[in-house]
NUZA-23925 format. One record per residue (C-alpha): x, y, z; residue in three letters; residue number from 1. Coordinates in nm, 4 decimals. Example, Ala and Ser with C-alpha at 12.3 -4.5 7.8 and 13.67 -1.06 7.14 Angstrom:
REM NUZA-23925
       c1       c2       c3 residu num
   1.2300  -0.4500   0.7800    ALA   1
   1.3670  -0.1060   0.7140    SER   2
//
This chain:
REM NUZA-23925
       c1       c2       c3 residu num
  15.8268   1.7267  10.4245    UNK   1
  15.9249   1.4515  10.1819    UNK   2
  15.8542   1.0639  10.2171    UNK   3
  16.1792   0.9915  10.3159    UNK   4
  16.1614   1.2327  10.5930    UNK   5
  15.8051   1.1642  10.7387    UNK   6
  15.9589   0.8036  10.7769    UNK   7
  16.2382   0.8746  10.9373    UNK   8
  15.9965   1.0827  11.1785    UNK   9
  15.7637   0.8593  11.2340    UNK  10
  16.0078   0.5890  11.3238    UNK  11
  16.2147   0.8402  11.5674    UNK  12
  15.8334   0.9194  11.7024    UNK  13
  15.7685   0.5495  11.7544    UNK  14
  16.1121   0.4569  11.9052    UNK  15
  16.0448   0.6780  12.1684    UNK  16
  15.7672   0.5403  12.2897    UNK  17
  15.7126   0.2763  12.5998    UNK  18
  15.8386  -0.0682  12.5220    UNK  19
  15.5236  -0.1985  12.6357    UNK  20
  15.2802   0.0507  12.4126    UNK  21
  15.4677   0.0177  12.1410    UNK  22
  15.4674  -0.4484  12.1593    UNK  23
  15.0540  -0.3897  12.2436    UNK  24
  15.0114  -0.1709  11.8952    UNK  25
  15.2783  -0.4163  11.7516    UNK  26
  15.0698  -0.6809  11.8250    UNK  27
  14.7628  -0.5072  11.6906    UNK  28
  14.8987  -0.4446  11.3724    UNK  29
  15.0030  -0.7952  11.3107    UNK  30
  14.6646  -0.9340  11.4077    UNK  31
  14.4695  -0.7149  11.1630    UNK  32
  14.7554  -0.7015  10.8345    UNK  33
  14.8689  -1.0737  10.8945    UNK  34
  14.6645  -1.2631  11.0828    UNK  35
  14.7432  -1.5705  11.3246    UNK  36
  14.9964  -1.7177  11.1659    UNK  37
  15.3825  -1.8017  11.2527    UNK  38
  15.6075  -1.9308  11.0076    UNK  39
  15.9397  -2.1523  11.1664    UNK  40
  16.1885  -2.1821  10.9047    UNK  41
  16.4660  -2.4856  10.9792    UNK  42
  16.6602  -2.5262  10.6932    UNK  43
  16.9335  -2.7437  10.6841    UNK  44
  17.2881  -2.7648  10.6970    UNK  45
  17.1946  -2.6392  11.1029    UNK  46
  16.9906  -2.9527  11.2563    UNK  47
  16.6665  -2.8760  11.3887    UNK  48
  16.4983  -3.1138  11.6328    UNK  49
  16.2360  -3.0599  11.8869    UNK  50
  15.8962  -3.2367  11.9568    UNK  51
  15.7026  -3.0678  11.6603    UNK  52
  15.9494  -3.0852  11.4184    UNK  53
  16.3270  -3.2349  11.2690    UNK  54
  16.4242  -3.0974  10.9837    UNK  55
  16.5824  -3.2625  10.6610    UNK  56
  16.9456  -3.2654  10.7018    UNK  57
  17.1328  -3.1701  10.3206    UNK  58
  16.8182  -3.0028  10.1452    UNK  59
  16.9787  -2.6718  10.1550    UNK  60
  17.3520  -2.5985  10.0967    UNK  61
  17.5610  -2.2878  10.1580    UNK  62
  17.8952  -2.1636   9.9420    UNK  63
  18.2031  -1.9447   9.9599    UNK  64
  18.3049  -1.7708   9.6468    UNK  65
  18.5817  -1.6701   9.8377    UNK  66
  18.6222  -1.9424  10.0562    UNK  67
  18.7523  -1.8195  10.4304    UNK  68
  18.8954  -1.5048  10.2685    UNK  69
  18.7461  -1.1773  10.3396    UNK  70
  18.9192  -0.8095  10.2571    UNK  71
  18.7030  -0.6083  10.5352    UNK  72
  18.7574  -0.8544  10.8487    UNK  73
  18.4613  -0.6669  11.0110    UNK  74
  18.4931  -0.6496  11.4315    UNK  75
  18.1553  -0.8547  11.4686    UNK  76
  18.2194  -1.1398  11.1899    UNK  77
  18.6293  -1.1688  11.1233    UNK  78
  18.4914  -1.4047  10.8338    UNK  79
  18.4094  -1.7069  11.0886    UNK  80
  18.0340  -1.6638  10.9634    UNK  81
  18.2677  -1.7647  10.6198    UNK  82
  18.4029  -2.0811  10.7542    UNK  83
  18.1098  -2.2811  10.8107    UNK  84
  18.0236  -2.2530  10.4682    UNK  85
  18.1911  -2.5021  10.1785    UNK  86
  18.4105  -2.3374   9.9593    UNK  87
  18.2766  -2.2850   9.5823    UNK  88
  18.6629  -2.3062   9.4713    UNK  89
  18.5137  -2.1895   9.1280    UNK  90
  18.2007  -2.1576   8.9224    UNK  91
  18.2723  -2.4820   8.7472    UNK  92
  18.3149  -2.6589   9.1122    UNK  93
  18.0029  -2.4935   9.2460    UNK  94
  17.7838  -2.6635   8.9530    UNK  95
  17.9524  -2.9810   8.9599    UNK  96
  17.9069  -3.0279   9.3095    UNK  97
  17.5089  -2.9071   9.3326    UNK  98
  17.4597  -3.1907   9.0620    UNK  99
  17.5768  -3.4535   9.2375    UNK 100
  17.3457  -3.3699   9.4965    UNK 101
  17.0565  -3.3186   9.2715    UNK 102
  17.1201  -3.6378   9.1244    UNK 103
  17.1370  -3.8009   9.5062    UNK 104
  16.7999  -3.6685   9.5359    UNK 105
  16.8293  -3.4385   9.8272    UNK 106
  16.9245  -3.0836   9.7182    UNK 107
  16.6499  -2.8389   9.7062    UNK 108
  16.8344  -2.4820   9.7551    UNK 109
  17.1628  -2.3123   9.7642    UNK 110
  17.3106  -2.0531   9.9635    UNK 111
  17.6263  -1.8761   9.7533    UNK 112
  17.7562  -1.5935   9.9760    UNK 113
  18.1183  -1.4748  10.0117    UNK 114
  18.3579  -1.2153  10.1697    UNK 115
  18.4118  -0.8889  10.0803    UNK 116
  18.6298  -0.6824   9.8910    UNK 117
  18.7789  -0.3740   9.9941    UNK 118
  18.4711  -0.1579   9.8630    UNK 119
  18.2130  -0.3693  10.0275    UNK 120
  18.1206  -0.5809   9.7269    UNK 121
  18.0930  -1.0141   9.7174    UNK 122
  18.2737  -1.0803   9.3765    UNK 123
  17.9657  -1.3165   9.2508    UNK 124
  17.9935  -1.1856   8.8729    UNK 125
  18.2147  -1.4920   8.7478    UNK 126
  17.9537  -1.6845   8.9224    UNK 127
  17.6543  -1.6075   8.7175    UNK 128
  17.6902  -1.8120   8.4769    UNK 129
  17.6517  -2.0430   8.7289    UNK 130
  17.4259  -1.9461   8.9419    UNK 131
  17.2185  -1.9281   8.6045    UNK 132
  17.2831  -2.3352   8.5626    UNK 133
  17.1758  -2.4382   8.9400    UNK 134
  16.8251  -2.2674   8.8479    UNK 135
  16.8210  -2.4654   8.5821    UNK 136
  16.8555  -2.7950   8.8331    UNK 137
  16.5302  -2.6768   8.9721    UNK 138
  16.7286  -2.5057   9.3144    UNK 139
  16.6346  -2.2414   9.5113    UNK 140
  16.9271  -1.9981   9.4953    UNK 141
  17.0009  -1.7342   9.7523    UNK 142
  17.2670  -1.4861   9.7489    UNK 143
  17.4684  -1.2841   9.9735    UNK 144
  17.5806  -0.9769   9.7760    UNK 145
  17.7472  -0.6911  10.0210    UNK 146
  17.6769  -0.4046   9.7921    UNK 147
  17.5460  -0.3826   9.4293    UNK 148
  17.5535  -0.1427   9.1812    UNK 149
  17.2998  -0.1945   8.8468    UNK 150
  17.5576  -0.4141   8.6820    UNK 151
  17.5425  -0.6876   8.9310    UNK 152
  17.1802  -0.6517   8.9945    UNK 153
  17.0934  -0.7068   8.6290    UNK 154
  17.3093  -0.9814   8.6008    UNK 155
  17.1440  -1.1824   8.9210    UNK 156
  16.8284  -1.0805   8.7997    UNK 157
  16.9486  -1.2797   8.4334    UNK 158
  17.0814  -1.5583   8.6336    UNK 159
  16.7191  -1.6145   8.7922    UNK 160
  16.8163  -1.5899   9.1501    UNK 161
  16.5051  -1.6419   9.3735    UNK 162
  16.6506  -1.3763   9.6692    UNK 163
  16.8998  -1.1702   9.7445    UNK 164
  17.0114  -1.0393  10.0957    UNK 165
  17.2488  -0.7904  10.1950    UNK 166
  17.3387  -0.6140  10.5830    UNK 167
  17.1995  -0.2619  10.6005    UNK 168
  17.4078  -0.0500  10.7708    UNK 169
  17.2953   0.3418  10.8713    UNK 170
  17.6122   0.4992  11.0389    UNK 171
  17.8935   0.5722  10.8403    UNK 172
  18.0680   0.5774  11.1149    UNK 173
  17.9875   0.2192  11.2217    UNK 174
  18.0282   0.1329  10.8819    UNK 175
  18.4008   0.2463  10.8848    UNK 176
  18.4878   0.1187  11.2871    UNK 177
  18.3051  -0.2177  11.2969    UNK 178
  18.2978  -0.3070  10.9183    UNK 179
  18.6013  -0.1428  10.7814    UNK 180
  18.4111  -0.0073  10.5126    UNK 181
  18.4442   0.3816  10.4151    UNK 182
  18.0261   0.4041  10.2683    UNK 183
  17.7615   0.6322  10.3572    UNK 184
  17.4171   0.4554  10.4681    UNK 185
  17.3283   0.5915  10.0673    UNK 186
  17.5449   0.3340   9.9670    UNK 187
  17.2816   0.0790  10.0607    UNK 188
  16.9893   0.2602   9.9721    UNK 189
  17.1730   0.2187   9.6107    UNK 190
  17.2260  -0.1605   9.6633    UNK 191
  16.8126  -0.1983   9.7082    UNK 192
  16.7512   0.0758   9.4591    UNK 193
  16.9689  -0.1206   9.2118    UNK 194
  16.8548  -0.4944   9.2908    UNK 195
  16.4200  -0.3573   9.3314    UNK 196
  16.4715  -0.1716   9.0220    UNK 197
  16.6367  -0.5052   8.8208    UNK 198
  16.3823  -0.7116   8.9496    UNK 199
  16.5339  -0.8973   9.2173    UNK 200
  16.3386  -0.9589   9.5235    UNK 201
  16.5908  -0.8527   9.8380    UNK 202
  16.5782  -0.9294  10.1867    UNK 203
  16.7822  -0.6584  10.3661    UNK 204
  16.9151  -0.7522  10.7114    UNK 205
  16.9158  -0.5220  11.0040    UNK 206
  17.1998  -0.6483  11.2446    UNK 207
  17.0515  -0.5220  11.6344    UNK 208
  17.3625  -0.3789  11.8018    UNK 209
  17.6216  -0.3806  11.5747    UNK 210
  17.8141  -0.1101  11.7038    UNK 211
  17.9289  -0.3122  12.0403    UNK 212
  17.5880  -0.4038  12.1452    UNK 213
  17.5066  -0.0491  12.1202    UNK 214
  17.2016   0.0557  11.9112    UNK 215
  17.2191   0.3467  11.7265    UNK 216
  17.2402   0.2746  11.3379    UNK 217
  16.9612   0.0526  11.3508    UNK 218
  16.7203   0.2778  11.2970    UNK 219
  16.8402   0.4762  10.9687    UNK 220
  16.8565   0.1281  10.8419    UNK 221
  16.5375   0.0388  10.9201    UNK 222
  16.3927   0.4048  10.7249    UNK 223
  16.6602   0.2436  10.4711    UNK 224
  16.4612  -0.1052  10.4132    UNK 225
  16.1719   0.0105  10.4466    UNK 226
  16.1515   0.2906  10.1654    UNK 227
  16.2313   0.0028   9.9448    UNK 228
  16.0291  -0.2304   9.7583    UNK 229
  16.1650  -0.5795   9.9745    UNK 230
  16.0218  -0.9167   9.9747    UNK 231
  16.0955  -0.9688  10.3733    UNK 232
  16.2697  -0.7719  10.6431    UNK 233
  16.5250  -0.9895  10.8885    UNK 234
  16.6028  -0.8350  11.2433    UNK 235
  16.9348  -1.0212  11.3341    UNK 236
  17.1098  -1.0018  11.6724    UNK 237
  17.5225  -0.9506  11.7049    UNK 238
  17.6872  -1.2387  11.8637    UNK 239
  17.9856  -1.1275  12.0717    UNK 240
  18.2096  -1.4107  11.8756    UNK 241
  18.5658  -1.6093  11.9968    UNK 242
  18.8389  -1.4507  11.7783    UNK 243
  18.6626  -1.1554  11.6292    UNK 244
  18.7389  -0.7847  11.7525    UNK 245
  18.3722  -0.7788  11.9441    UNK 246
  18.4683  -1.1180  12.1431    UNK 247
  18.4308  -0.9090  12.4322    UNK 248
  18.1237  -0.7341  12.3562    UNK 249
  17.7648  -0.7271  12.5425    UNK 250
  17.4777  -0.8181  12.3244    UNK 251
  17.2262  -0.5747  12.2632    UNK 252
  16.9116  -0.6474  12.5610    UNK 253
  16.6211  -0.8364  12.4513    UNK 254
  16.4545  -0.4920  12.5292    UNK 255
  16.6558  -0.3017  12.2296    UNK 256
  16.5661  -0.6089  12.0191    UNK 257
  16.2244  -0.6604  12.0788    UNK 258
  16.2066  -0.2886  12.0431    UNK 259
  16.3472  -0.2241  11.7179    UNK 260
  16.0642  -0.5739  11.6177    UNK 261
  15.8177  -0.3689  11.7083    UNK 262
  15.8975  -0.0471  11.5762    UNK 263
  15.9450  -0.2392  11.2237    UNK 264
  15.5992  -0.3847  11.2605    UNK 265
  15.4069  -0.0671  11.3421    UNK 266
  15.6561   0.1556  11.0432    UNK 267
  15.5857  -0.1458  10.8070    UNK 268
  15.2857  -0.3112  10.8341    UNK 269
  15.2650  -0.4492  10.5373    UNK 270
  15.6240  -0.5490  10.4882    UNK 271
  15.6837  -0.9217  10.5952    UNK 272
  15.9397  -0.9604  10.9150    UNK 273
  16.1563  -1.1897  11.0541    UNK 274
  16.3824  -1.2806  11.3364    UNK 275
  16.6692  -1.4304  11.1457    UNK 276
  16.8771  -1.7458  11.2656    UNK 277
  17.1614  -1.5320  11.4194    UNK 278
  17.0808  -1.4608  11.7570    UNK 279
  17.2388  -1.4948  12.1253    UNK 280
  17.1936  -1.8584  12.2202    UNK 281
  17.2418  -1.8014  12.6749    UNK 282
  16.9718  -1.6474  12.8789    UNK 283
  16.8967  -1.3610  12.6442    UNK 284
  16.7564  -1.5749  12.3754    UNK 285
  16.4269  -1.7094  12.5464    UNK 286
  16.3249  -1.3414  12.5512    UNK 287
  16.3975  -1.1999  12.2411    UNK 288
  16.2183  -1.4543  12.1100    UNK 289
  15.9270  -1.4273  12.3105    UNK 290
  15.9197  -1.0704  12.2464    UNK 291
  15.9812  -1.1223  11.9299    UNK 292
  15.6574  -1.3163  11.8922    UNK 293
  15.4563  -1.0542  12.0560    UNK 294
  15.6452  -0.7585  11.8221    UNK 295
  15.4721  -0.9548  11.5613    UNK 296
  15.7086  -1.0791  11.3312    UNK 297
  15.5942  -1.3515  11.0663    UNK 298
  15.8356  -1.5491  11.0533    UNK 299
  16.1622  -1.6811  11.3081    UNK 300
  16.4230  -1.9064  11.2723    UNK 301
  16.4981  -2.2101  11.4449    UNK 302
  16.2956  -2.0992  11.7587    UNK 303
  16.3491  -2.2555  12.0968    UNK 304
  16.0086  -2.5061  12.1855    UNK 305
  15.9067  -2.2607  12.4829    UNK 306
  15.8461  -1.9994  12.2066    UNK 307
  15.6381  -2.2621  12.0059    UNK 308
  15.4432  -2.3335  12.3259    UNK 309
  15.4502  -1.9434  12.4108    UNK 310
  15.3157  -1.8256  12.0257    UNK 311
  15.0178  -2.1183  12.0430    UNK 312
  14.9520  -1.9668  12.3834    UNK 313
  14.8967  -1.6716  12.2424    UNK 314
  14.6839  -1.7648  11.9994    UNK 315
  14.9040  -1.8336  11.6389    UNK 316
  14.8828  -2.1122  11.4568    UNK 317
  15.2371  -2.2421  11.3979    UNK 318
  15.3800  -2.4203  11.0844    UNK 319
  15.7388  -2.5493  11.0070    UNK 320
  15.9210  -2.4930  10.6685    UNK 321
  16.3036  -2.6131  10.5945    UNK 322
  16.3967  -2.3177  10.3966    UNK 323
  16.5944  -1.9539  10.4861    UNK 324
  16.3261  -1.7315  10.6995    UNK 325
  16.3825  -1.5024  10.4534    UNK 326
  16.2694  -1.6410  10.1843    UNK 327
  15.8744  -1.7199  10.3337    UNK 328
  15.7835  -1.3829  10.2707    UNK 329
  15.6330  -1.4848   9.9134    UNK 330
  15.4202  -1.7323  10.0766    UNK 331
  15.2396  -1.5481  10.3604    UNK 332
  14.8841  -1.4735  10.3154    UNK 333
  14.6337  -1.2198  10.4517    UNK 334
  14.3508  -1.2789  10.6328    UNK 335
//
């Protein structure tokens, strides 16, 4: 049996198991590899107040390279995840604009993301250059690549970018109904292969019930992310969205979510997880996030005060950082 098979086993073994055996083990695993700890990560341009903690509004910043345009038009996003960024307009504009805000004395990191072309790819190669000169400002840059191949990945890795993150996607299938996007999940065990192996730490996001609210792929992306050499893992949750294809769409259950936590934790013990900021925000979210806390993920974003009050109840000690969950991976320690 090869590595890559006795993962996929072991996470097909695990997944079958009792919600509630596999959250206790979960649990266990986080207390003895991590410790008591629970990161919050609020950056900014999304407000964050509660009673323990308002975060700095225009420290971090998030970019289109291709403004509102996006080739693929994916079921779950129909690029309105693209409109509540600014739009980069160009490399030159990008810079310009981050330097004015350095100079105001508030900037600290940048989000550049983008849509996608036709083959799955964010065009950021005339932006190196520039992502080269906001390093240079003393920003935290963050990317949103799609897929990669070695060219790309050397040239962020050149640039100095502090992260890059990427959707993992297992099901071809899914890959070509919800996302448009004729791949094989081998296309993004490439995309990590080719940003691990230039030296760029990645973040790979796993989004829980992309297909509908049905999960299925989740779990060949999780064997995916987890044969690679990532700085953080980030469980995400579809949000049935006004305008998009999936408008109509259930959610995944907090269940399916807290399951797929908890199978990550156990699988990879050692490999830092999050719940990322996109998440259902009605009656679900209270217990995917509580569940989410007993799964034992390191780090969550924006996290409602009951789940505060719920994760010192159960013992962590809770601290607040304004940057991208994703990025706090580099900073946890062991007990």
């Amino acid at each position: 049996m090869t590595g890559q098979d006795g993962l996929a086993e072991r996470i097909e073994g695990l997944r079958a198991r009792s919600l509630d055996d596999l959250v206790e083990e979960a649990w266990r695993v986080r207390a003895i590899r991590w410790g008591d700890h629970l990161v919050v990560s609020t950056p900014s341009p999304h407000a964050y107040s509660t009673p323990d903690h308002r975060n700095r509004p225009g420290a971090w910043a998030q970019f289109s390279v291709t403004g509102q345009g996006c080739e693929l038009g994916c079921e779950h996003c129909g690029a309105t995840v693209l409109g509540m960024m600014e739009d980069a307009r160009s490399p030159e504009h990008l810079v310009e604009e981050c330097g004015r805000r350095v100079s105001a004395g508030g900037l600290e990191g940048v989000l550049v993301s983008g849509g996608s072309d036709a083959g799955g790819r964010v065009p950021l190669a005339p932006y190196l250059g520039a992502l080269g000169r906001l390093k240079a400002m003393g920003l935290q840059v963050l990317v949103h690549t799609g897929l990669v191949d070695d060219a790309l990945a050397g040239g962020l890795a050149r640039a100095g970018v502090d992260l890059a993150m990427t959707d993992i996607i297992g099901s071809r299938d899914v890959a070509r109904r919800i996302c448009h996007l004729d791949r094989p999940p081998e296309a993004w065990e490439e995309t990590l292969a080719s940003l691990t192996r230039a030296g760029v730490p990645v973040a790979p996001h796993i989004v829980a019930g992309l297909d509908g609210g049905t999960m299925g792929h989740e779990w060949r992306a999780l064997a995916t992310a987890l044969r690679a050499r990532i700085a953080m893992l980030v469980v995400i949750v579809l949000v049935p969205t006004e305008g998009t294809g999936l408008a109509g769409a259930a959610p995944p259950s907090p269940g399916d979510v807290v399951r797929l936590l908890a199978v990550a934790r156990i699988a990879g013990p050692d490999v830092p997880l999050a719940l990322g900021c996109v998440k259902p925000s009605g009656a679900s979210r209270s217990p995917i996030e509580r569940g989410a806390v007993e799964a034992g993920v390191n780090s969550m974003a924006y996290p409602m005060p009951a789940t505060i009050a719920h994760a010192r109840y159960r013992g962590l000690a809770v601290s607040f950082q304004d940057r991208c969950c994703a990025l706090l991976g580099a900073g946890l320690t062991r007990p």
